[in-house]
N, C-alpha and C positions, 0 to 999 in steps of 0.2 A: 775318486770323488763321485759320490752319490746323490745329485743333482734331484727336485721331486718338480714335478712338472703343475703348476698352478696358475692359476688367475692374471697373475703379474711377476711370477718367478724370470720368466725372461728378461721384462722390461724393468725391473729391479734392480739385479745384477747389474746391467748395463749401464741404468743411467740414474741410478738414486747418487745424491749429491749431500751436501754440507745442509748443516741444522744454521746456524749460522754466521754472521762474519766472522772471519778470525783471521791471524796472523798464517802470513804464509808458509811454507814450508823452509830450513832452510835452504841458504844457495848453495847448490849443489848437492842434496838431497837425492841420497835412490831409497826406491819405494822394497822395504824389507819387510819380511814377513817375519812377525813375533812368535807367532803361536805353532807350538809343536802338534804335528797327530791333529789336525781340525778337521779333518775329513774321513778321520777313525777308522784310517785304511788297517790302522796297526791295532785294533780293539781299545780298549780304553787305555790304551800307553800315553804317560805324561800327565790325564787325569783325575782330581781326587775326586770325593765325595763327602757329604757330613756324613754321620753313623747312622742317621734315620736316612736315608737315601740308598736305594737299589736300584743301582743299574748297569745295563751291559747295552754292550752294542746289538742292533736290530736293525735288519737291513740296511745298513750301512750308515746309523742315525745311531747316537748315544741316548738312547730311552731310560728315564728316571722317573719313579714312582717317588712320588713325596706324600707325608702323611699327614691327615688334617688335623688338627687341632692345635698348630702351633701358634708361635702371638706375634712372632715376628717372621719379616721377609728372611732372615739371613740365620732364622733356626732352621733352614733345610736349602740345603746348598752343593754345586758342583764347580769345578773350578780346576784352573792350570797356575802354578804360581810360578816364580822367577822371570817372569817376564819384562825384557830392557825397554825404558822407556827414556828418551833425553829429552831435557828441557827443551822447550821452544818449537820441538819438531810437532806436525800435523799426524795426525792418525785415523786412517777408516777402521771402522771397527763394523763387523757386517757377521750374519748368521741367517741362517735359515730355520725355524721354529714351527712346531705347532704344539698346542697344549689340547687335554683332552679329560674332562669334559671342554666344551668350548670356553672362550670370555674368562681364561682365568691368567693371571699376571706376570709374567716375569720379571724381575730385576734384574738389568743385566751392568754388570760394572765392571770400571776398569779403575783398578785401585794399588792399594798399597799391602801386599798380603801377611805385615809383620803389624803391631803395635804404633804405630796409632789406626793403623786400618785407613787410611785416608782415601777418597773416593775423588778419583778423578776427572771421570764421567760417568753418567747411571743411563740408563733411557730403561723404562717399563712399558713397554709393549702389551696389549690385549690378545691373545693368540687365539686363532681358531684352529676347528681340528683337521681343517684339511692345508694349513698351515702356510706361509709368506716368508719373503728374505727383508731380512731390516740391514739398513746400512744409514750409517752417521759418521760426521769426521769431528774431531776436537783436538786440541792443542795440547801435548802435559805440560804441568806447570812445575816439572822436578826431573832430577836424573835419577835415577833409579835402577837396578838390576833384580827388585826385590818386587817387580810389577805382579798382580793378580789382572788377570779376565777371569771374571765368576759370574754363574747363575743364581741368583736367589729365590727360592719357590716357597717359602713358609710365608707364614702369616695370614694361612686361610682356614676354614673351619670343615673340610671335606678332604680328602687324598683325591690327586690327582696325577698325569703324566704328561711329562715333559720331553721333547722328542729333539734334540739338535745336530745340526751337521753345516760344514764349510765353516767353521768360524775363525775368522779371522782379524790380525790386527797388523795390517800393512802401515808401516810408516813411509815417510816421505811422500805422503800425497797431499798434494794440496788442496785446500776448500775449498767450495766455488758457493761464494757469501747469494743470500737469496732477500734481495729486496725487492719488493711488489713498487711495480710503478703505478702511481697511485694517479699519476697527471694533475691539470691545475684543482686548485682548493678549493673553489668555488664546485660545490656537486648536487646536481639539478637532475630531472630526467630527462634522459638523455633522447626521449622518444617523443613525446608530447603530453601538453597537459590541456584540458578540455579549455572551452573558451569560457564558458558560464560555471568550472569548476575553481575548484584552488591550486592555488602555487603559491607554491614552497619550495625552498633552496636550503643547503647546511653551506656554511663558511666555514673551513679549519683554518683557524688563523690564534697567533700567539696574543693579538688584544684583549683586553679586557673592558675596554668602553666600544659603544655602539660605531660601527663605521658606516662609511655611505657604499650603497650601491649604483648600479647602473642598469636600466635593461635597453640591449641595443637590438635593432632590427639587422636583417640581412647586409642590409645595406651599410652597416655599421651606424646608423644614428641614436639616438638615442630618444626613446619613446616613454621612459619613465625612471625614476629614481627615490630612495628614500633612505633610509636605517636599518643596517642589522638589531638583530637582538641577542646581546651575550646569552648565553648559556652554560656556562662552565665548562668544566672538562665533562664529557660521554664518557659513560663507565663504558658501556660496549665497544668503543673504540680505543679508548685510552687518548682522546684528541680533546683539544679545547677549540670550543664550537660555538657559532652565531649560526643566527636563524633569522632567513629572508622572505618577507610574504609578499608577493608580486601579484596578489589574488585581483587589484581593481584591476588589473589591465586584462582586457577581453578581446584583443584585435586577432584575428586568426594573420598564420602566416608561417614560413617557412626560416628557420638557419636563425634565429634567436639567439643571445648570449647572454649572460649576466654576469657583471664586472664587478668586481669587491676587491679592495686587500690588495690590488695590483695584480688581482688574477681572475682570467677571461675562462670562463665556464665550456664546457662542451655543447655544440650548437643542441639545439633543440625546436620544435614546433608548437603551435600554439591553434589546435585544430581535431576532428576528429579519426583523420583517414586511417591514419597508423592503427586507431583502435581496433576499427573496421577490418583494415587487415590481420590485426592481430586475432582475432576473434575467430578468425577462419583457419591462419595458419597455424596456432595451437591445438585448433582442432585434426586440419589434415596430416599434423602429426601421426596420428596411429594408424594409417594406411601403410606408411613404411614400418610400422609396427608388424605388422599382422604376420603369422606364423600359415604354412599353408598353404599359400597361394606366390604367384607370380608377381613381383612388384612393377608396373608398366611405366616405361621409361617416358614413355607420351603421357601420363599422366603426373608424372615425377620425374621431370627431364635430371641429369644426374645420378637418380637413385635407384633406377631400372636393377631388379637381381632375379635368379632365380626363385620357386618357390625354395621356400626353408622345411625340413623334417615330411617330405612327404615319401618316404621310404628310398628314392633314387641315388646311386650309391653315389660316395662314400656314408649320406644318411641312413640312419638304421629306422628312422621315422617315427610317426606320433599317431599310425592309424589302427596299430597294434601293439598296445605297449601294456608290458609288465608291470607284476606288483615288484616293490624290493623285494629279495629274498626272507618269505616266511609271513608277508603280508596279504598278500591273498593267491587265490593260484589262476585266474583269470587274465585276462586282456581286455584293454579299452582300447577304441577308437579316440583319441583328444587330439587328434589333428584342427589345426584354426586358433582362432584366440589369437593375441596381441603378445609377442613377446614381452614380459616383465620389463626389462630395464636395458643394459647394454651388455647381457647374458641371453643364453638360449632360454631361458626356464620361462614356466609360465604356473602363479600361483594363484588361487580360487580366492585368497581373502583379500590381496591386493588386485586384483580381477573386479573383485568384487564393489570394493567402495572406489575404483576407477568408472565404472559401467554406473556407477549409483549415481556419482558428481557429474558425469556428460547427461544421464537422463535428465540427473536434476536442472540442466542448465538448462535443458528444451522445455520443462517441465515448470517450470518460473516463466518461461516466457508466455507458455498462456495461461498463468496467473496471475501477473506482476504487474503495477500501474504502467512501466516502460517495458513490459516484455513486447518482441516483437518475434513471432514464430517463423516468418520469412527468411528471416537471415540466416538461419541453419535449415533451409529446407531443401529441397528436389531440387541436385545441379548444382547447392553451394559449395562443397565440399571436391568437386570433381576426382571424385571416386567410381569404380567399377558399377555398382548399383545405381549411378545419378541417373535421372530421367523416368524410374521407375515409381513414380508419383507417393514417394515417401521421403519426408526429411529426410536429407543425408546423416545427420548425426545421428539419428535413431538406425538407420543402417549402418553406421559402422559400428556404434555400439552393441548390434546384432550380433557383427562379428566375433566379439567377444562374448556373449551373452550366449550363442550356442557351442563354445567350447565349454562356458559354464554347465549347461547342462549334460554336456557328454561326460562329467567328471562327477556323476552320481554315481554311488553304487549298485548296479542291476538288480532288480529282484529275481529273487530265489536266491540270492549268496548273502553269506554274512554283514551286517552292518548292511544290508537293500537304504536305499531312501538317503545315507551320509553322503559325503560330499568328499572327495580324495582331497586333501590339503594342496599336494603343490605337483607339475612333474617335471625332471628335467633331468640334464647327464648324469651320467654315474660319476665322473669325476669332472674337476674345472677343469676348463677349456684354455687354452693361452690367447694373446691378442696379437695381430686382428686375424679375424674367423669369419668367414660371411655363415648366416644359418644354414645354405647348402652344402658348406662343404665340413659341416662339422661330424665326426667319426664316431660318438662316442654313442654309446648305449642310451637307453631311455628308460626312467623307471617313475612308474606310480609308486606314490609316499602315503603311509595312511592315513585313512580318512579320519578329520579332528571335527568337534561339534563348531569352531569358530567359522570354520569351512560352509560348514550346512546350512548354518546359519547366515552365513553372506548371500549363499543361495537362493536360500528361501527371501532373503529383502529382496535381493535384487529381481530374481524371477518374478516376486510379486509385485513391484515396480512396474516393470517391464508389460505385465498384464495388463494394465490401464493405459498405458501407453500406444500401445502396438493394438489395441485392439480395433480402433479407427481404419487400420489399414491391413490389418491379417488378423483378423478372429481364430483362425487356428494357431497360429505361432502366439498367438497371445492364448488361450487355450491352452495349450502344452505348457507353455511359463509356469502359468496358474496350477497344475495341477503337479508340476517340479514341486513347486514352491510349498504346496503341502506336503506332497509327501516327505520331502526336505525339514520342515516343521516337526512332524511327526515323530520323523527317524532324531531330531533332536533332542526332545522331549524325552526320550530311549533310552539318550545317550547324552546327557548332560554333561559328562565331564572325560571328554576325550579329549586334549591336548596333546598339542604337537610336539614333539624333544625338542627342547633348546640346541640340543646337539647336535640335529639330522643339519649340516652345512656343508655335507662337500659336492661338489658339481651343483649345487646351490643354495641363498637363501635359507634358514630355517624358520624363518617367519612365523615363533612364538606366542601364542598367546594364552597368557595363562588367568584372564577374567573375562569370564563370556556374557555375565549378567547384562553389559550392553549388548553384544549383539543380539541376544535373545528380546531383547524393548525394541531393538532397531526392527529385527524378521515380525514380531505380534505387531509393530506399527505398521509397516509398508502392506502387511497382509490384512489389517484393517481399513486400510484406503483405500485399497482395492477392492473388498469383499464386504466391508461392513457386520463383518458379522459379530454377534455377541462374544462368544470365545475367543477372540483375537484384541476386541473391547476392553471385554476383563483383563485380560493380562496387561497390556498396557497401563490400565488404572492401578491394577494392583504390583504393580511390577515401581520397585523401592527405588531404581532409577527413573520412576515418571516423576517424581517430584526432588530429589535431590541436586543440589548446587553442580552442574555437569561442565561449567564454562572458565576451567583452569586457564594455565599461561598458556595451553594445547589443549583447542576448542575438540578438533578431531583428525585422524586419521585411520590406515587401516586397522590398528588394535585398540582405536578409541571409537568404537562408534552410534554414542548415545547420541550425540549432537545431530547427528545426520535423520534419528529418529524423531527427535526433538523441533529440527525445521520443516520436515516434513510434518508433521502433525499440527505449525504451526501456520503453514501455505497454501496445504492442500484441503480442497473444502471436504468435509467431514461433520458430520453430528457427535463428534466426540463431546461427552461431557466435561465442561472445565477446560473449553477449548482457549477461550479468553485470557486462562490463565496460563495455559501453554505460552502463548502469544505473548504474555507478558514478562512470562522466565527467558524468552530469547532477546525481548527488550534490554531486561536488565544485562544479561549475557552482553549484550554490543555496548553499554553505558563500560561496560570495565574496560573491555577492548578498547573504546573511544577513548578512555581517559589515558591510558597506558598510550595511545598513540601521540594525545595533545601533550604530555611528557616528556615525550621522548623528543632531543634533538635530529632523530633521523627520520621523524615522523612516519611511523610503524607502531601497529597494533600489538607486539610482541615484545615482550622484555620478563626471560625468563630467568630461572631463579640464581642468583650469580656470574649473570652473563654467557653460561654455560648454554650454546647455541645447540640446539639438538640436530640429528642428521636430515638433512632434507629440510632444514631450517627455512628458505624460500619458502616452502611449501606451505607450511604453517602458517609464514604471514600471511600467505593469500586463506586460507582455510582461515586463521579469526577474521580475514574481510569479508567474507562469506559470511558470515556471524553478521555483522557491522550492517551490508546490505542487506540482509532479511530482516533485519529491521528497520530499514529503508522501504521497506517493501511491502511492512509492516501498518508504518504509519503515516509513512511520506515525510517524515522529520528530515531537512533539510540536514542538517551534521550529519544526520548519519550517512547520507548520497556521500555528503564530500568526506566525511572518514573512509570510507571504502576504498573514493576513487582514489586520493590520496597516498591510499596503502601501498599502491601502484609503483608512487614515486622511487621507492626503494627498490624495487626488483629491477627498473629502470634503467638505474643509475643512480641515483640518490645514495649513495652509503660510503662507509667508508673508503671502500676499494675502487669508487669511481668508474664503476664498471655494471652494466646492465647483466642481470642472468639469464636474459632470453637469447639465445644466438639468432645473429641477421637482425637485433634494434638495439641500436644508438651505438655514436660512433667508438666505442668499446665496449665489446659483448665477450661473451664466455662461447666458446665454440670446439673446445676441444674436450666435449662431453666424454667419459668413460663408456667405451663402445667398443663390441668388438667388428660390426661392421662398419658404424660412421665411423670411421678410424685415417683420415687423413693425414692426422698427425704423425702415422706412424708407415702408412701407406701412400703415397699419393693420387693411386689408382682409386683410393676408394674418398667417398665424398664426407664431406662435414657433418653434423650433426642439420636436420634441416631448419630452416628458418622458424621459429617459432616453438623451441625446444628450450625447455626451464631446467635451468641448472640446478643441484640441491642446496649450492649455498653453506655461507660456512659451518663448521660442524666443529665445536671445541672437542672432541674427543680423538678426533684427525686419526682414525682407525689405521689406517692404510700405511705401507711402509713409504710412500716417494712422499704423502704429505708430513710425517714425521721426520724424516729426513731435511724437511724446507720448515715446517712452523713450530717447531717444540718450542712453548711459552707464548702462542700465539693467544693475544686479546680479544676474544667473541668477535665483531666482523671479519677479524683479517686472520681466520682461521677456514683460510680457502685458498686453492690453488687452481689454476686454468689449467690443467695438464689433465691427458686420456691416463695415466696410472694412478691418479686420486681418486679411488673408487667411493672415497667416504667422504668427500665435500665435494666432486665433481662427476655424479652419475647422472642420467637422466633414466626416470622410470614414468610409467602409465600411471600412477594416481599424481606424480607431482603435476605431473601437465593437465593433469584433468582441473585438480586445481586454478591454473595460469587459462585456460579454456573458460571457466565458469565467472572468474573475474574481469575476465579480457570482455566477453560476453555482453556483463555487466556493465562494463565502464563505456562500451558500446554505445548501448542502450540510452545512457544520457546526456548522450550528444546532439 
């Protein structure tokens, strides 16, 4: 058995469980293995192939090439037949996979290998090429000795390769059914809601006429009451739902409840402190980020580690690191910068519009009717640099902002002036790993224009910022930032492989015409200068509809150009009308939120929740408040603040996505050092850490395992091996940071 060492291959194996409830196993059930040769010690013995299918064994994995242009999944195929299956018994069905190029499907089934072909169980998995173990359990519904376990690979329009090994199909195991505790039905936020703001509540309840509510104090009394309002059944939840608006009552105070339906809400507050904190502790998040450095246990009681990658063994380090093989023949220095997510990597364009959203967030404060520049300033943040008479948040976003620049290309070598895409292990890492004790190689990946382009916004950003306090490090930014510019202009269509993913990320993007408005904007605010002017004006995304169901994030990022241009004071011609496309942008937002029962800015197309789906919501409230900010239009403050309610606690799953607020939070982020879950010795995710939120494509084998036919909210799991509804990364927070901020502010 030929085991491949991955991301979550360990914790897969071991503890991936049942898709859903089912009937147990029977009594007296042992756990028997179906499948002959699954670990192809014996070369392909026992297994067929279709006629368009080539394969042999390779390193100890049965690799099959299938060819593109078939119509269907099961015109290209591998498979074992005669397989006994007896009615009523339980079955795991489990494999290890990767496909190559990436993102492309397998069918994998467990069927009837004779006339009528009848299909058991399917599951289609997304494979990547540095590959994962899936495991699922289901029931047969026949006796059989005439069982198939098959691959099906056709029905795509390119040839690909299909690589598997361990596959197996153990009967007599039994399920372990997965239902989310959702707690009482009444779901409120679980954290606070302003006193001069709104509130709102969802009811999941089976009525369909109005019922009463209650809202009690601490003390259990009761300080006010009125009427749900039906709303039917939420397509995003699949729940039939009332809606409670508690907004006249203004009394600040502590341990809140709201009663409906026979069911007591999760306490909550009614005041601004929690915002306050929040504001600070989404921000002090990225100190335990940072790559580099030493994390100080007196500054982060708990979280104290080593530095991470600065060459001291077992690290091979980040202050010397290579191209991949055939990329360039140099060495950089990229030690520093903000680990990406709950990986060792660290990438330029997710770098990029993280470092953009913290500026922005200080950067609204002294422009914005309720910015207040204090509250992120010298000492708030108690970080390493505090005391040194500069906003801490613009210091730590330093921190990152000079690893950005260390990932330009040198002059005198090829590509001078681009920007490396991403750098990180040669291969994935298993869990948990703290970043100093990780063994693996390091390699620069090459430089793509999306990269150079984050660059130059952000360095140009950063120029206007930082020049109040360090006219040379602003000075250097600036002059990144062109030559960044430049070298794009060069090199307009360099794009990253969809396929570069193992030991990280491949963080694609294959439409750069926004970043290019995004870098000509941010380098016009800075600079004013006519050529950076022009392009902006003449650039077909200044005036085009930019404010879909996903206003922005890192591969969308006209919007970020677009508020900028509409905040930061400028002689831009037609500025007015900037001003007013951000307007109408938050009127969609608004209305999509006054919609929805779960009162969110977000409702994407088929309920189909994208990755990092949190994150989004807070990013169209971002949308919502700059138009707040805009005009001072009253809705638009409370749609923003509002937005809030959901990340909170407000949603279906009755559970806040920030860890450490409201008395059920998500805390077991996908991390390979906050990794508690699986270590004790190591600590939680920290307080003020945004979960991604549910994600309907549930990439990941443990979340596939628990939600196959999960409904858009409840395609989430609280577990450290759901890497694809439960990671935390540097732009989501930055995000939760910029609204936390905000909702601050109007208190």
């Amino acid at each position: 058995m030929k085991r491949r060492r991955t991301a979550l291959v360990s914790l897969t194996a071991l503890l991936a469980a049942a898709v859903t409830a089912l009937p147990a196993a029977p009594a007296g059930a042992e756990e028997t293995e179906q499948v002959r040769n699954g670990t192809f010690d014996n070369g392909t013995d026992s297994w067929w192939t279709s006629s368009n299918v080539t394969a042999a064994v390779t390193d100890g994995r049965l690799c099959a090439d299938a060819p593109g242009g078939t119509a269907n999944r099961w015109d290209a195929a591998l498979g074992q037949n005669d397989i006994t299956l007896v009615a009523g018994e339980s079955y795991k069905f489990s494999f290890t996979a990767t496909g190559t190029p990436a993102d492309h499907v397998v069918r994998a089934i467990v069927g009837l290998s004779v006339s009528p072909y009848d299909t058991y169980y399917e599951i289609s998995p997304q494979l990547s090429v540095s590959g994962n173990t899936y495991s699922y359990t289901f029931t047969s519904p026949v006796d059989t000795n005439q069982g198939q376990v098959g691959f099906q690979l056709g029905g795509t329009p390119d040839a690909w390769r299909f690589c598997v090994d361990d596959v197996s199909l153990l009967g007599g195991v039994a399920p372990e059914p997965y239902v989310p505790d959702t707690g009482p039905r009444v779901r409120v936020n679980q954290v606070a809601y302003l006193p001069s703001g709104p509130k709102n509540a969802t009811l999941v309840t089976d009525a369909t006429s109005r019922l009463r509510w209650q809202l009690k104090n601490e003390r259990g009394r009761v300080v006010a009451h009125g009427w749900s309002r039906p709303r039917g059944v939420d397509a995003s939840s699949g729940q039939n739902v009332h809606s409670i608006d508690f907004g006249r009552y203004k009394k600040r105070g502590e341990g809140y409840t709201l009663v409906a339906d026979g069911e007591t809400s999760r306490p909550f507050d009614i005041g601004t402190a929690a915002y306050e904190r929040l504001r600070l502790d989404s921000a002090k998040y990225y100190y335990t980020q940072r790559s580099g450095i030493a994390i100080s246990d007196e500054l982060r009681p708990g979280y104290g580690r080593p530095a991470g990658h600065v060459g001291t063994a077992p690290n091979q380090g980040d202050t010397e690191v290579p191209c991949q093989p055939g990329v360039c023949d140099y060495t950089l220095d990229v030690s520093g910068g903000w680990y990406d997510a709950g990986d060792h990597g660290k990438y330029v364009v997710n770098g990029g519009i993280s470092t953009w959203e913290l500026l922005s967030t200080y950067e609204r404060s002294l422009h914005a009717r309720t910015g207040e520049p204090r509250r992120l300033g010298d000492g708030s943040l108690d970080i390493p640099e505090s005391g040194n008479k500069v906003p801490d948040i613009l210091d730590e976003a330093r921190w990152e902002l000079e690893f950005l620049l260390k990932m330009q290309v040198p002059q005198g070598q090829p590509l001078a002036g681009m920007a490396h895409h991403k750098i990180h292990d040669e291969q994935w890492t298993g869990l948990p790993l703290l970043p100093s004790d990780d063994p693996q190689k390091r390699e620069l990946h090459p430089p793509t224009t999306a990269a150079t382009l984050n660059l130059a916004a952000t360095a140009a950003q950063a120029a206007r910022l930082y020049r109040p306090y360090d006219r040379e490090f602003a000075a250097k930014a600036l002059d990144a930032a062109r030559t960044a510019w430049k070298a794009a202009l060069a090199h307009p269509d360099l794009l990253a492989d969809e396929n570069d993913g193992i030991g990280g990320g491949a963080y694609p993007d294959a439409k750069v015409a926004d970043d290019f408005y995004w870098a000509a904007a941010e380098l016009y605010l800075t600079t004013g200068e006519r050529d950076f002017k022009d392009y902006v004006l003449k650039s077909p995304v200044h005036t085009a509809d930019i404010f879909g169901p996903i206003s922005f994030d890192w591969a969308s990022t006209a919007v970020p150009a677009r508020l900028d241009l509409a905040t930061v004071p400028s002689r831009l011609p037609g500025r007015d009308k900037v001003r007013r496309s951000v307007v109408e942008g938050a009127d969609g937002y608004l209305a999509t939120l006054k919609a929805h029962p779960y009162g969110m800015p977000y409702a994407p197309a088929g309920n189909v929740y994208d990755w990092g789906s949190s994150h989004q919501i807070l990013n169209n409230a971002v949308v919502i408040a700059t138009a707040y900010d805009i005009t001072g239009g009253p809705g638009y403050r409370d749609g923003a603040v509002q937005s809030m309610d959901y990340i909170l606690g407000r949603n279906a799953l009755n559970m806040s996505y920030v860890t450490g607020y409201g008395e059920v939070n998500a805390h077991n982020q996908h991390s390979r050092w906050y990794a508690h879950q699986l270590d004790p010795a190591l600590p939680a995710p920290p307080d003020g850490t945004l979960s991604g939120g549910p994600n309907s494509s549930i990439q990941d084998p443990y979340a596939q395992s628990k939600l196959q036919g999960c409904v858009g909210q409840f395609c989430f799991i609280d577990d450290i091996q759901s890497w694809s509804t439960n990671e935390h990364t540097i732009n989501w927070n930055a995000a939760l940071a910029r609204m936390a901020s905000f909702v601050a502010d109007q208190g």
